[in-house]
C-alpha angles and dihedrals in degrees: 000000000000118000116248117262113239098248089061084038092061095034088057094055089042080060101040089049096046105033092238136020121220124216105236095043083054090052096047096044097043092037100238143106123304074226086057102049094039081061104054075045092063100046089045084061101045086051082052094242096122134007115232124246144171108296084001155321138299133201110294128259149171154132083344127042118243110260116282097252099059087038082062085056089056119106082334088170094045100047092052095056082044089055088039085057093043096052092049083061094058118085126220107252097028128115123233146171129227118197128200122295142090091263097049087053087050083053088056095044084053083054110054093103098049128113131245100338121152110209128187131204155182090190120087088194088066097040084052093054095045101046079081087071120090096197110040109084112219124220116184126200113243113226139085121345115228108211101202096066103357095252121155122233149182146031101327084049090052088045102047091048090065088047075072136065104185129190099232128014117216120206156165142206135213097215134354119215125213093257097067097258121148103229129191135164112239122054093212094062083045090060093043079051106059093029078065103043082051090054091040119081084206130022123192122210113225113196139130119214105266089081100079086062100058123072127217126169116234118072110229105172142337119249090232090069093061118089091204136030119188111191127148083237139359101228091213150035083224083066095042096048082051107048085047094056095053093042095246100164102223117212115182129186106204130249124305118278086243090062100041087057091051076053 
């Protein structure tokens, strides 16, 4: 196989850093022809890297994630000023629970410095971040131990999370549909979620926008059951009607500095 030229190469990590490139900000920024980039677009699909869509493409996805380290990549600017936000909504001296995923991380990153908090978890990667806090106190879920992206799973997990009432649940989608339904790929993490969002008297929703353009197969939730969702944009009036009529406060944080400065 060929190697891939450097104008694909940096439109790939655009991609794996945003979530999803658009046409006309690849031909400002290389300098060609929205013909020509439509075209390495179209190449990148048919080797399986992105999945076209209109004015664009975006990271692709399926039946599986993409591993957890290039999910990290994702949107990495976007999911730092959504943990920022999140973190602003979570009281000193309150309980919560953060469930698996690169934006809740981001949440627990955006907590280190808190006081007496008592977080739970079923995310090693968050246990990990917040075992630099001295005063957050760090409860893991017990259960089976998912290799790819350190999420717990399973029975004990479930279990353990009814032995708990919190004060705010923290938690992220893979994908969220345009109907306003809360996707992920593994039934397993769906049932630790809403097991979550039933023991939580609030539950924020952390996602940047790329989301709505990914699609996974098992429904976790509906966007109309979070008190709170915290995105850099919401991609739709639709979303925004709905989220008004169930009473979904909505708090964005605005596009990436990259793409304020394609503007």
């Amino acid at each position: 196989m060929s190697p891939t030229p450097p104008r694909k190469q940096l439109i790939l990590s655009l991609a794996r850093e945003h979530g999803r490139v658009m046409v006309e900000d690849l031909s400002a920024r290389f300098s060609v022809s929205p013909q020509t980039i439509r075209k390495d677009l179209n190449e990148l699909c048919e080797n399986q890297d992105l999945t076209r869509t209109h004015g664009g493409a975006l990271l692709r996805t399926g039946a599986a994630n993409v591993g957890y380290e290039a999910r990290r990549l994702v949107a990495s600017e976007a999911k730092e000023r959504i943990g920022l936000a999140a973190a602003e909504l979570i009281p000193d001296n309150s309980s919560l629970f953060i469930n698996l995923g690169t934006t809740t991380e981001a949440v627990a990153r955006a907590l280190v410095g808190r006081v007496d908090l008592l977080a739970i978890t079923n995310n090693i990667n968050v246990a990990n971040t917040l075992q630099a806090a001295p005063a957050v106190e760090v409860v893991i879920l017990g259960g089976v131990l998912r290799k790819s992206d350190g999420g717990i799973v399973g029975e004990a997990a479930l279990d353990m999370i009814n032995q708990f009432k919190v004060d705010t649940a923290v938690i992220g989608a893979s994908a969220i549909d345009g109907d306003g339904s809360l996707l992920d790929y593994d039934y397993r993490e769906v049932r630790i979620t809403q097991a979550i969002m039933a023991n939580a008297r609030r539950t924020i929703l952390v996602s940047d926008s790329s989301k709505f353009e990914r699609r996974a197969p098992v429904r976790v939730a509906h966007l109309s059951q979070m008190d709170v969702f915290i995105t850099d944009s919401v991609p739709s009036d639709a979303i925004r009607t709905l989220c008004r009529e169930a009473g979904t406060v909505i708090h964005e944080t605005g596009p990436e500095e990259s793409e304020r400065k394609d503007d």
